[in-house]
N, C-alpha and C positions, 0 to 999 in steps of 0.2 A: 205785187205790192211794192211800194215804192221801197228805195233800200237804206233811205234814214230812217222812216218807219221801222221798217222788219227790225234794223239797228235798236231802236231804241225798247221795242217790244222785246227782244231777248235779253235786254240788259235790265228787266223786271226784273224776273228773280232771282238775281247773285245781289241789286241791290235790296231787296225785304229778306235774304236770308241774310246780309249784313244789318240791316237796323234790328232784326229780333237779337240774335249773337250779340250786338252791340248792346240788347236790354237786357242781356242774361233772362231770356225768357223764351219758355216752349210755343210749340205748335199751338197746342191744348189751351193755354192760356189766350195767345192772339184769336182762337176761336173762340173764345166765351167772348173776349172782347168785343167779336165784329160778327159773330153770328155765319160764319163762313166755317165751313167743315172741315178739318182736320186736313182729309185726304186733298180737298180741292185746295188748301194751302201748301200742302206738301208738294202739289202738281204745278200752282206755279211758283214757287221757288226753285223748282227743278226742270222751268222750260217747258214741262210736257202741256200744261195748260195756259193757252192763250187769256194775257190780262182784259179785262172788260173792264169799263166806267163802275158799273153796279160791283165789282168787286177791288177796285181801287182806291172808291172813297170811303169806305170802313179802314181801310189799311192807315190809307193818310190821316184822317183824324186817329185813328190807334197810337201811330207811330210819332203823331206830333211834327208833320212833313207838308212838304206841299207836292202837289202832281206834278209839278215841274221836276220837283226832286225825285220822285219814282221812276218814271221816266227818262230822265236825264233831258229834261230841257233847257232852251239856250239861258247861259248866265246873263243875269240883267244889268250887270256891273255895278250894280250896290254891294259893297263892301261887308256890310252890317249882318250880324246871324240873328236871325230875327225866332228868338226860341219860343220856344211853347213848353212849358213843363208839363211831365207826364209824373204821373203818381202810382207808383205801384208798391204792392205789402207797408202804407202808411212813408215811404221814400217818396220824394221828390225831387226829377231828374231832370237836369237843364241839359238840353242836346246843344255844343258849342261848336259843331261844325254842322252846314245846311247839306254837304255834299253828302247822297247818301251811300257809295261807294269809297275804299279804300280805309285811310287809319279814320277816324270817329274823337270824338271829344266831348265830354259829359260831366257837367257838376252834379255832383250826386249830395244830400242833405236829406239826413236819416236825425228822426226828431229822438227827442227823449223817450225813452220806454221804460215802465213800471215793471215787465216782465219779458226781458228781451225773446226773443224768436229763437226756437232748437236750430241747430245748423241741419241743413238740405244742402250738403256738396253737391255742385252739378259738374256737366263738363260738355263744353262745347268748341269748336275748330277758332283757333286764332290765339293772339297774343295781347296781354295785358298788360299795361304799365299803371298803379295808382302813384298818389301824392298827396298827402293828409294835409289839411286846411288848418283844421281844428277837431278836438278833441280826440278820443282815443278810439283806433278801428282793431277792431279784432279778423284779422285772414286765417283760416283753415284751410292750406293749399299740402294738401296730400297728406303726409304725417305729420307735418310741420304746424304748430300752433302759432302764432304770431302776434304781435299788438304793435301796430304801428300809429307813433305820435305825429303832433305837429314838425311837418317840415321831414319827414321819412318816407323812402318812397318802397316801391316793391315790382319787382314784373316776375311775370310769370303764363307760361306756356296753360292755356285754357284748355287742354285736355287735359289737364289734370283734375283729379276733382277738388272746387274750390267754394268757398262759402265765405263772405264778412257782415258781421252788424258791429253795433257801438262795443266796446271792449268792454261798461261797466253802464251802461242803460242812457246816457249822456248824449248830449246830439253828437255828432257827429259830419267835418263835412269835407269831401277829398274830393280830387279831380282824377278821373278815370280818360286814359287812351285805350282804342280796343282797335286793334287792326292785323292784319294776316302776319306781319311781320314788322322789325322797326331797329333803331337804336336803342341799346343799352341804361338803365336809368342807374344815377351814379349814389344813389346810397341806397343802404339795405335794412329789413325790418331784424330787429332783435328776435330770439326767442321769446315766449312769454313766460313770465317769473310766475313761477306756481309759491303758494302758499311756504311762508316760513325759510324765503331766501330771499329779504328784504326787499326795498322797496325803489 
């Protein structure tokens, strides 16, 4: 096999184990999505299973990507991130970097809720930087409660376990980084004020 080929075939899955991480979302969910089975997801993110067409293009329409991006093929030298919003638990996610390897960039825009969502801490390999847009984000990142406003950011190491929706049912809309490692973000979220110690 030729040795750009082999190259780009084993750099399949570190990049779809980076774009799921980067969607904060499981195996189990990409399988309902594309109809592709758990284990045979598992296999190739982990190399052991050789990528194919028939199961590449569920992934790229899944992930809101193009094949060139899976693959790592040649940059076109267009500048432009040409997104595609993906929609998942009623959020809508703009991916603002095309590359789908390394740090990741994502406007996230979480709508109004009559009855916000229970928290589901998850926890997955990498590191996280947010930056609130607008309105009020509520983070659960370990024992810590959090509510971060406009213009406050937060990072945090994504093994811990972490959960955010709107802090009081309000849209909600932040820019999220997700990548193995990074710089430091220069402001930090408050605690969240519990009841009857003002406002």
């Amino acid at each position: 096999m030729d040795e750009e080929l082999q190259a780009a075939l084993t750099g399949v899955g570190p990049r779809l184990r980076a774009l799921r991480a980067g969607r904060r979302t499981t195996l189990k969910a990409v399988a309902a999505a594309t109809g592709i089975s758990v284990s045979t997801l598992s296999r190739l993110e982990s190399g052991q299973r050789r990528p194919t067409l028939e199961l590449l293009l569920p992934l790229a329409r899944t992930y809101g990507v193009t094949m060139d991006e899976l693959v790592g093929g040649p940059v076109t030298g267009d500048p432009r991130v040409h997104m595609r919003p993906i929609q998942r638990d009623g959020a809508t996610i703009l991916p603002l970097t095309e590359k789908a390897g390394g740090i990741r960039a994502y406007k996230y825009i979480l709508p109004p809720r009559l009855s916000p969502a229970g928290p589901e801490p998850r926890t997955h390999e990498g590191y996280e930087w947010l930056y609130v847009l607008s309105g009020r984000l509520r983070l659960l990142l370990g024992e810590n409660d959090l509510v971060l406003k406009p213009g406050e950011a937060a990072e945090f190491d994504t093994r811990l376990p972490h959960w955010m929706d709107s802090a009081d049912g309000a849209p909600v809309e932040f820019l999220a980084l997700f990548g193995p490692q990074g710089e430091r973000a220069h402001l930090r979220a408050r605690p969240r004020r519990t009841r009857g110690q003002g406002s």
